[in-house]
NUVO-826876 format. One record per residue (C-alpha): residue number from 1; y, x, z. Coordinates in steps of 0.2 Angstrom, whole numbers. Last residue first. Layout:
! residues N
NUM|Y|X|Z
...
This chain:
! residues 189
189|-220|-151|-123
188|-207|-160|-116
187|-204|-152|-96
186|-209|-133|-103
185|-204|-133|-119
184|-187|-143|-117
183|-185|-130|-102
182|-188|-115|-113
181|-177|-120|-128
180|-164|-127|-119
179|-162|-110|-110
178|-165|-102|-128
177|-150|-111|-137
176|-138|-109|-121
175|-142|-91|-121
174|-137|-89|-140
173|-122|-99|-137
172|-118|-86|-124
171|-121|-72|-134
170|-113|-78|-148
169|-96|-83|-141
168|-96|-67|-129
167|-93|-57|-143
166|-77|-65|-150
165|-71|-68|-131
164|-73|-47|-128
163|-64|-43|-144
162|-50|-54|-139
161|-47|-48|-122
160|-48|-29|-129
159|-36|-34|-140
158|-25|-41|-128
157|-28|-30|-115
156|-25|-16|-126
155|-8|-21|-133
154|-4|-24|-116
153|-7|-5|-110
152|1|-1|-126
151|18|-10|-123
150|16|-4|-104
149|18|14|-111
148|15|24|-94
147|12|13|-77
146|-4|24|-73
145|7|40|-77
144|19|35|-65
143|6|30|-52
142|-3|47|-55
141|14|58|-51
140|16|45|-36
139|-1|51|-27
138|2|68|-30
137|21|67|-23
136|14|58|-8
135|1|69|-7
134|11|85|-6
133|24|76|7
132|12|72|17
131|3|91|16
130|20|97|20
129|24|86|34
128|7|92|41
127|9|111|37
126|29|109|46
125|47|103|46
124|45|100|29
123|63|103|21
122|70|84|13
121|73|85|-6
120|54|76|-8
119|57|63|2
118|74|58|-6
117|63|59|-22
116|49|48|-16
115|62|31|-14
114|60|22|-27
113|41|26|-29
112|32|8|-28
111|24|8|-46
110|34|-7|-46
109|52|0|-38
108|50|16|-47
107|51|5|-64
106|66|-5|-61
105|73|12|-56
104|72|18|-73
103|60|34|-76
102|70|50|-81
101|77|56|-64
100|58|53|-55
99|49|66|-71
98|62|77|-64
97|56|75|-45
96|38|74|-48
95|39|91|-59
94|50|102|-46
93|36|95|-30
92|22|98|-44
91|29|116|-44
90|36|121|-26
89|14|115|-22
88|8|125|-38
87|17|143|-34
86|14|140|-15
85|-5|134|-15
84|-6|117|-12
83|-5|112|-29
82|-23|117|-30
81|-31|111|-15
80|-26|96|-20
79|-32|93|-35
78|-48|82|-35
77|-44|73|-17
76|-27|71|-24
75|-35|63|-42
74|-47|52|-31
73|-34|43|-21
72|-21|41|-36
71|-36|32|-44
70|-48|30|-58
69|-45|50|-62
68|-50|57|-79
67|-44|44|-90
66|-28|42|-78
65|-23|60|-78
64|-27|60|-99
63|-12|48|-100
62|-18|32|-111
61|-10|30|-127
60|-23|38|-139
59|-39|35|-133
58|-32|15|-126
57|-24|12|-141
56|-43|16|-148
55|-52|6|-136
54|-42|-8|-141
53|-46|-4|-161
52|-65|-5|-154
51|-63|-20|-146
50|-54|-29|-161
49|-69|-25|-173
48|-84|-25|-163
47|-76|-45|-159
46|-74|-46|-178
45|-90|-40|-180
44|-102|-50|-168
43|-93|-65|-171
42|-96|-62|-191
41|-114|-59|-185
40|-115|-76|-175
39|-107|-84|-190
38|-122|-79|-203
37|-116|-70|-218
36|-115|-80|-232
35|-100|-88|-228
34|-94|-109|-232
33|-102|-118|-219
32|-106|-104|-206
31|-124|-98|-205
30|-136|-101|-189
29|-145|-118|-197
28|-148|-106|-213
27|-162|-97|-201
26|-158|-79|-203
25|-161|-66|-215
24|-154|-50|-210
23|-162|-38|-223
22|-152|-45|-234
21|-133|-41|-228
20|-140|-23|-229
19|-139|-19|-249
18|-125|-31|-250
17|-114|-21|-237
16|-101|-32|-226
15|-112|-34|-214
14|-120|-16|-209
13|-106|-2|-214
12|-91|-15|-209
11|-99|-15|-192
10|-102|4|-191
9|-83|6|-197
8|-78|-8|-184
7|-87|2|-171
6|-78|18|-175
5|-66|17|-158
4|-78|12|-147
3|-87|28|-147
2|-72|35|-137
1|-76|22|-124
């Protein structure tokens, strides 16, 4: 993902230089009416273009618990054992429930949390209730991160989205082309 991020600098590098623009001759029946460059390449680019800027929202926005994680299930199977010694465990419990005061309550509703920190303040009657209450406060740490900087986390579909169509375009036109190709070959030759 990170090497996502200078793919519009690669892309500018290779079509927009004169040097390089010629060694990538193509059939004039593959260039745009008015460009140079031929349109599959400009697909190519712009798409290059707008998926590595959304890779780069997501490198800078993106919690680092939830790049390292894919899930709630795999980050308390990862740290577990950790935050349940004493120290850690009094800790992460302290951490979920401040981190809980400063996030709106519209917000606790959808990641499903509302209600974590009145679980939290109750005593663990013992090892098992503790371990529950552990993973639960685990489990809604990683949620609340996953649910960080929603303006980001659309900005990044959307461009991701974009970029993605843009270089879909040419590939699948291309594979339309060689599929008529083949069977026009093979049934009319």
């Amino acid at each position: 993902m990170r090497a996502m991020v200078i793919t519009p600098v690669v892309g500018y590098l290779l079509l927009l230089n004169e040097e390089v623009v010629p060694l990538a001759e193509i059939d004039d029946r593959f260039r745009l009416i008015s460009s140079e460059l031929p349109w599959r390449l400009m697909l190519v680019y712009y798409g290059s273009f707008f998926t590595g800027i959304a890779a780069a929202v997501y490198q800078i926005w993106c919690p680092r618990i939830v790049k390292k994680y894919d899930s709630a299930i795999e980050y308390v199977g990862a740290e577990f054992n950790f935050f349940w010694d004493r120290d850690h465990f009094s800790y992460k419990l302290q951490q979920v429930r401040e981190r809980l005061q400063a996030v709106p309550l519209w917000q606790q509703q959808l990641v499903g949390v509302r209600h974590l920190a009145e679980k939290l303040t109750a005593r663990a009657k013992d090892e098992k209730e503790a371990g529950n209450h552990l993973t639960q406060a685990m489990t809604g740490w990683w949620h609340l991160a996953d649910n960080d900087h929603l303006q980001a986390r659309r900005a990044f579909c959307v461009l991701g989205a974009i970029g993605g169509t843009l270089l879909a375009i040419p590939s699948v036109w291309t594979f339309f082309e060689v599929t008529i190709s083949a069977i026009s070959n093979v049934f009319w030759k």
